[in-house]
C-alpha positions as CSV (number, residue, x, y, z in Angstrom):
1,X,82.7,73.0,37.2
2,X,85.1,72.7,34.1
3,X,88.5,74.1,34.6
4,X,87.4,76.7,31.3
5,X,84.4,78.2,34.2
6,X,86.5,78.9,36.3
7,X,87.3,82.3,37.5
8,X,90.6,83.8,37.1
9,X,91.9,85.3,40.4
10,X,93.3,88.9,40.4
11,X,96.5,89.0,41.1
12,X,97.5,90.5,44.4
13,X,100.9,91.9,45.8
14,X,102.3,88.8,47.2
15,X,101.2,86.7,43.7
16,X,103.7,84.8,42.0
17,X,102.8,86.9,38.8
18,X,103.1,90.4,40.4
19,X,106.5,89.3,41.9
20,X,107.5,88.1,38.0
21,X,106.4,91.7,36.8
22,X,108.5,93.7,39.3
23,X,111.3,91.4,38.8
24,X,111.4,92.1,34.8
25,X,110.6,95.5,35.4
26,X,113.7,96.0,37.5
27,X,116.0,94.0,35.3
28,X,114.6,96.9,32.8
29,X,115.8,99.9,35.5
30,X,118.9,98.1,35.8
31,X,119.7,97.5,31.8
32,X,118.9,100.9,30.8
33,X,120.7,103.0,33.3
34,X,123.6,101.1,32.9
35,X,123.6,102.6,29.3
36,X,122.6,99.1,27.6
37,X,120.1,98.5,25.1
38,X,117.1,97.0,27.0
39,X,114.7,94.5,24.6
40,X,111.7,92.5,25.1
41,X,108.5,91.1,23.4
42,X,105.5,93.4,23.5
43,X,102.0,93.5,22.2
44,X,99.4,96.5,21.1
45,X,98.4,96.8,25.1
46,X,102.0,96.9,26.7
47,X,104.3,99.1,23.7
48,X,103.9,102.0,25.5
49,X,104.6,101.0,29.0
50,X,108.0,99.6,27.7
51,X,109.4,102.5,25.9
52,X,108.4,104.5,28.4
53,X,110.7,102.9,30.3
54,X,113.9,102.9,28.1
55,X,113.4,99.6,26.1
56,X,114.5,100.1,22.3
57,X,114.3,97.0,20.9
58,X,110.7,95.6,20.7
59,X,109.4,92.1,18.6
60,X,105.5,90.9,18.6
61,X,103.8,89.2,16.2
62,X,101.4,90.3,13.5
63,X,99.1,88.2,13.2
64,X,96.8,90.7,15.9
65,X,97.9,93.3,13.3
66,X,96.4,91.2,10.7
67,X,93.1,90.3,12.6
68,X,92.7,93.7,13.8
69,X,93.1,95.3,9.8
70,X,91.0,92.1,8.6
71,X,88.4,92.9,11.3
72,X,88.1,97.0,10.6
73,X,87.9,95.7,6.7
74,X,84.6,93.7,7.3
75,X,83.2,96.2,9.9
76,X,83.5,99.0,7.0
77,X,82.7,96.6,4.1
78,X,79.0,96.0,6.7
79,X,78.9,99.0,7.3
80,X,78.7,100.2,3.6
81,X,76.4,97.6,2.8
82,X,73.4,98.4,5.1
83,X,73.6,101.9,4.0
């Protein structure tokens, strides 16, 4: 089977990716209740979660933005045109 058919395992509790996420979320606890500003890259599906937990200073890139706009363009321009 190619390595693109594969399934992708859930993570579980003992995963090296679930240990990552706890790690960065506690250096997060840590940062912001020492009264530092926390900061980190973030996309449309995590923003909230990390404000929510103190961060201030946010980066991502927008070329989602972009596609997303470009896409909700065409859908409306379709749209229009069948009616």
């Amino acid at each position: 089977m190619p390595s693109s058919a594969r399934p992708v395992p859930s993570p579980t509790r003992r995963s090296p990716l679930v240990r990552y996420a706890r790690t960065v979320d506690a250096a997060f606890t840590t940062i912001v209740r020492s009264g530092r500003v926390a900061g980190t890259l973030v996309n449309a599906g995590n923003v909230e979660r990390y404000t929510r937990m103190g961060v201030r200073v946010v980066m991502t890139s927008f070329f989602p933005w972009i596609q997303a706009g470009a896409k909700d363009l065409m859908d409306r321009a379709a749209a229009g045109a069948r009616n």
